[in-house]
N, C-alpha and C positions, 0 to 999 in steps of 0.2 A: 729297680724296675721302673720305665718309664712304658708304660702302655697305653693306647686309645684306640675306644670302638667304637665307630658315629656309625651311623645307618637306620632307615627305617624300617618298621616293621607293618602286619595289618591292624599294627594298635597305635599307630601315630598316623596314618597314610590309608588312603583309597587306592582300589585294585587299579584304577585306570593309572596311579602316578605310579605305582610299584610295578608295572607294565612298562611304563615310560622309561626309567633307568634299571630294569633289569639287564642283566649281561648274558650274553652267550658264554658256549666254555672259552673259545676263541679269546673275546671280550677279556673275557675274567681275568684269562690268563695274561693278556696282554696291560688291564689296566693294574696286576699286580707287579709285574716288571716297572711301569709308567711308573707306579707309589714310590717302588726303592727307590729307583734311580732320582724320581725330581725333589726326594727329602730327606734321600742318605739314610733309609732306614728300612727293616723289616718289612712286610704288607701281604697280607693275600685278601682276597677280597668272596665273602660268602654272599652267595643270588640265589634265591629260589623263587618259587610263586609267594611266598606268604613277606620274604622279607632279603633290602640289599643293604650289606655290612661292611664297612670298612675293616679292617685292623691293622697299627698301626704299630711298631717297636722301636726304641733306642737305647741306647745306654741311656746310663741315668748321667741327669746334671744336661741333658741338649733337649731342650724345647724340638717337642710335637708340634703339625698343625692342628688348630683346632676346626670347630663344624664349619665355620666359615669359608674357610681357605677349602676343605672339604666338597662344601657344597658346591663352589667353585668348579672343583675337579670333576665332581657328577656331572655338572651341568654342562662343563666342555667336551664329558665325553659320551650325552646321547644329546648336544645340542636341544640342552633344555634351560632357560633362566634359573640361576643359582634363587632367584626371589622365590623362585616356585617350588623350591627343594629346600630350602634353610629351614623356615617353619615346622618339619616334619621330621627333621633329625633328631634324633635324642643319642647322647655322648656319655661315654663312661670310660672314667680313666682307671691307672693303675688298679688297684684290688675289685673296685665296680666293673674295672673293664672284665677282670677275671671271672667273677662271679657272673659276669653275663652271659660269658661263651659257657661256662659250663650247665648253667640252668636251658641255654638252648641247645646246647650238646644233649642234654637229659631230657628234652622235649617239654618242660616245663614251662616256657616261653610260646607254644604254642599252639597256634588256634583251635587243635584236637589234642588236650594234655595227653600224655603217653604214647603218642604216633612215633611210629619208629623210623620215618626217612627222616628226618632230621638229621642223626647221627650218622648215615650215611654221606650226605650232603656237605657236613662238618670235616670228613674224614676225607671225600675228594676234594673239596674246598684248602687244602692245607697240604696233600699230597699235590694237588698241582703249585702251588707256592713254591714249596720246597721242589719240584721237576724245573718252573722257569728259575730256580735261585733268587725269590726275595725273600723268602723265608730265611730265619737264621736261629741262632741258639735258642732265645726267648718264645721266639714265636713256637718254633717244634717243641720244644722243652715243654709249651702250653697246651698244645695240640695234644700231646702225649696222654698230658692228663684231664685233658676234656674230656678223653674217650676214653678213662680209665674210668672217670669219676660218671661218665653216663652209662657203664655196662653195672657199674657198681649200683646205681638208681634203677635199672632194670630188674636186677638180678637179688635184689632184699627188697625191693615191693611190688608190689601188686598195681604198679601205675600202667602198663601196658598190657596189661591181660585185657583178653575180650576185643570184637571186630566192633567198630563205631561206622564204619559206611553201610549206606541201605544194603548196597548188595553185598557184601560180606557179611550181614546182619541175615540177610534173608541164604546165604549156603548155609549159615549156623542151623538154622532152622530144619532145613532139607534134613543134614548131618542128623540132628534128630530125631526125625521120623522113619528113616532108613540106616539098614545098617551097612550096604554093599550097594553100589551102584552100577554093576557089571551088564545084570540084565533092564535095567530102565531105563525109561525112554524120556527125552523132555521135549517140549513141545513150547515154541517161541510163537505168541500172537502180537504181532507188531515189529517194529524197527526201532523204537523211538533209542536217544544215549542213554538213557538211565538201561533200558533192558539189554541195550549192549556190552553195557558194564558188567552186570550182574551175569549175562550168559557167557562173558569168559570168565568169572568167579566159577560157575557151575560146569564149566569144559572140564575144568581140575580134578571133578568126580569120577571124569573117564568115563562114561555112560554108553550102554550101548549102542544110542539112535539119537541123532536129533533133529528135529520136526520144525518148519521154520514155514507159517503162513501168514500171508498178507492180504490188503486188500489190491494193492498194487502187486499182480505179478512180479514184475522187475527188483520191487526191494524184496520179496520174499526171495528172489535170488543171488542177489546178493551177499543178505544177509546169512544164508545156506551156505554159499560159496566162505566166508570169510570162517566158518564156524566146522563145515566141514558135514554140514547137515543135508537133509536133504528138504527142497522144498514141497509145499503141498497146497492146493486151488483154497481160494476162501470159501469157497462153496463147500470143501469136503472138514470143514471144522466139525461139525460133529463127529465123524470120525476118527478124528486126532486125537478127541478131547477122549475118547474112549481109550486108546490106543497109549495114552501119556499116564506117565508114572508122575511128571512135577510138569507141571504149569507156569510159563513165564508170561505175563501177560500185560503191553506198557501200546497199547493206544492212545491215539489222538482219541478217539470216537466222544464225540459229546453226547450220545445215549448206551446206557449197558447193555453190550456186546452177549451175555449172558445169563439171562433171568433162570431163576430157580425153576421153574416150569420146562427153562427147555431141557437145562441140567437132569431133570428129576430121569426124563426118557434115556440119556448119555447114561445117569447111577446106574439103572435097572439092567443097561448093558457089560458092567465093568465088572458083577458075578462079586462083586464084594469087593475088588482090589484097591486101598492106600491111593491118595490122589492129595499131592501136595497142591494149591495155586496160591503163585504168589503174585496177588495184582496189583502192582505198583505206578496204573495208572492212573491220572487225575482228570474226570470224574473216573471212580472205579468201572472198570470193564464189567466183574462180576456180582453178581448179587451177593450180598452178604447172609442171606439166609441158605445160601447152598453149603454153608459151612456145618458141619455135620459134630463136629469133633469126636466120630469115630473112625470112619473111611476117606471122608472129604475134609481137608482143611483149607481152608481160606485165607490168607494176610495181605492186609492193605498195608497203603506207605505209611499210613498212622501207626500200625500195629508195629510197623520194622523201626519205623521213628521212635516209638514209646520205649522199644529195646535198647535202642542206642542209646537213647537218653539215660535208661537204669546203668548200662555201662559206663557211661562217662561219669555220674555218680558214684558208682563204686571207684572209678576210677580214683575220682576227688578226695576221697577218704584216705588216698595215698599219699597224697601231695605236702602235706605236714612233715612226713617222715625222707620224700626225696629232697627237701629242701635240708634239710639237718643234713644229709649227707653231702649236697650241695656247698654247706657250709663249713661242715668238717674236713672237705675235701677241699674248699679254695686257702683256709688255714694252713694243709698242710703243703700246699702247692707252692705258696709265699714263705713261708716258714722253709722249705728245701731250696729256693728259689734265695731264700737271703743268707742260706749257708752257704748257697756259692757263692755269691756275688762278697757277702764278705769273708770270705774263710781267710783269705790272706790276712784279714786285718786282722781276723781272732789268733791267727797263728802269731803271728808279728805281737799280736799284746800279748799272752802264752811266752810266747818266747822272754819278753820282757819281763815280765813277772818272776817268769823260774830264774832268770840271770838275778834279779834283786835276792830271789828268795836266797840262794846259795851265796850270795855277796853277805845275809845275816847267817845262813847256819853254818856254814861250813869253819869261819873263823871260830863262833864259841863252840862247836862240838871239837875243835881243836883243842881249845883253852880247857876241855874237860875232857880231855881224851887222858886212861885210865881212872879216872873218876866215877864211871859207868858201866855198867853192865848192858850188855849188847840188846837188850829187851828194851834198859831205859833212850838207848840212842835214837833207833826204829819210834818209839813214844814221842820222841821231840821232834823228829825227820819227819815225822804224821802230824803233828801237829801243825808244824808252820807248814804242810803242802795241803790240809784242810781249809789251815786260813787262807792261805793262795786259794782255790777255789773259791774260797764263800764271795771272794773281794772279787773272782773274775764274773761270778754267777750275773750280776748286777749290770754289767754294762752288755756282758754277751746277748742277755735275755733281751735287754735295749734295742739293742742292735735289729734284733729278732719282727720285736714289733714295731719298728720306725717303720721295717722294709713292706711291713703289710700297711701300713698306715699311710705311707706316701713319705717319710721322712727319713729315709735311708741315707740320703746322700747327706744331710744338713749335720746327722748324729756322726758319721760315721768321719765328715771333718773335723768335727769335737773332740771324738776320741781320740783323736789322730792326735792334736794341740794337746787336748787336755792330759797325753800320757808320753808326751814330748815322742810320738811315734816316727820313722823315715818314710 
């Protein structure tokens, strides 16, 4: 196995350089082609927003490029100083390389543990490789079991349970408090991105109306138009706010948009009915004393933050037990990985051994052939094909662990000498 991964992540590098040589798919796909061809070996190359990866394969025994010649490559292909890229790369060869792709396959590498596009990313990352042809045996052969060993880390813990974005923190919520969403109505106060996030989270509920007011006409229509809502005057906000089953609410306004006093006259009108508001603007739109916790409920971006935060803790408490599996699974990857690579030579010493063994039994169980009883022949035929084992046990296992070690090729010309092999 000769492997290498250089690439930076958001743990060596600022978003602005990880911006600078990110790739398009285009890109990707072309500077995976550019890898084989100008080094004669494997490459696909992984881009996302959080991190951009090389990978690199050859037989064993031919020199990789290292970061260097690498950083080079970045740098020529978004015309950026290799000076400005070297410093941020971090490299990991054979078994570190392995363990790396898989811990990021597993999401364990990143900036939200348990986030599940990773493994998607990994997956079109390696399927375009192998569509341009620089992918080849090692690298798919890897790819295989990246994705084997991340659905395995998903699927015995508990590292991906639970929503960690606000707005998917705050559907949790909604989900909650309601059990059907057929007849409710939601009501969007403002434009801002965060409430646009979160109002296609809450499209997914399938609701029956949505309510979309502004202070600017125009974005209220908009924002109606894109969601499929209808819009309403800012003037006629008390009546929405009546009208609304969940409250989305992400102003600019630098004074609250809603004091308890005025809410108090909206309660008296709503005959008792559940009123989710989720107000995720900064300063808060709503008064926090409108929060009832019987009819009225309130959530600030504190309140959806503090949840995310417990999620991602829970999540942490997984992280011990995906990394064991991480680890049991790059053993086993190396270890299948160096049954191919030397199975020839295990056969070829196999083969040798059994010619020896039979070069010793076969003459003396001639010299005591009628001497024996067919129970005691089988007894000595076992014995010397045990001790063949015990003697092959010793180099096989060798073999086993150079290939994860990095010393596969140095052992495996040894054996070669040391048991006069072709």
């Amino acid at each position: 196995m000769n492997l290498v991964a250089v690439g930076i992540s958001f743990r060596s590098a600022s978003v602005d350089l990880r911006e600078r040589i990110a790739f398009t798919e285009p890109k990707r796909d072309q500077a995976s082609g550019d890898l084989a061809s100008r080094y004669g070996c494997e490459a696909a190359v992984l881009s996302t927003c959080n991190r951009v990866e090389l990978y690199l394969a050859r037989p064993e025994g031919e020199a990789l490029p290292d970061a260097n010649l690498l950083a080079e490559f970045l740098g020529e292909y978004h015309s950026i100083a290799p000076s400005d890229i070297r410093p941020h790369l971090i490299e990991k060869r054979d078994a570190e390389g392995v363990r790396h792709l898989f811990r990021v396959a597993a999401s364990l590498d990143s900036l939200i543990v348990g986030e599940g596009q990773i493994a998607g990313q990994v997956k079109t990352t390696f399927e375009a490789a192998r569509a341009v042809g620089s992918s080849g045996p090692f690298l798919n052969a890897l790819y295989q079991h990246a994705q084997k060993t991340a659905k395995r880390v998903r699927t015995d813990t508990g590292i991906s349970k639970g929503h960690v974005s606000v707005s998917s923190v705050a559907v949790d919520y909604v989900r909650q408090v309601f059990d059907h969403f057929g007849e409710k109505t939601i009501l969007v106060i403002g434009a801002g991105k965060m409430g646009r996030l979160t109002l296609k989270h809450l499209q997914e509920l399938k609701p029956k109306k949505i309510l979309v007011t502004n202070r600017s006409p125009e974005k209220a229509l908009a924002v109606a138009a894109e969601c499929g809502g209808s819009a309403v005057s800012w003037e006629s906000l008390d009546d929405a706010l009546i009208q609304a089953d969940i409250v989305l609410s992400t102003t600019g306004a630098t004074e609250q948009v809603v004091s308890e006093k005025r809410y108090s006259s909206i309660r008296s009108k709503r005959h008792g009915r559940t009123a989710v508001i989720l107000d995720i603007a900064v300063p808060r739109d709503f008064d926090p004393a409108i929060h009832d916790g019987e009819t009225t409920f309130v959530f600030n971006i504190d309140d959806l933050k503090g949840i995310r935060e417990q999620t991602l803790a829970r999540r942490r408490t997984h992280i011990e037990r995906a990394e064991s599996i991480v680890e049991d699974e790059c053993k086993r990857f190396l270890d299948e990985w160096g049954r191919r690579k030397n199975g020839q030579l295990i056969a070829r010493l196999t083969q040798e051994f059994e010619a020896k063994r039979r070069e010793v039994i076969e003459p003396l169980l001639g010299r005591l052939n009628g001497k024996l009883t067919e129970k005691e022949r089988q007894e000595i035929e076992g014995a010397f094909r045990l001790y063949q084992n015990k003697l092959l046990h010793g180099p096989i296992t060798a073999l086993g662990e150079a290939t994860r070690d990095g010393n596969g090729p140095a052992l495996l010309e040894a054996v070669r000498r040391l048991f006069r092999l072709e």
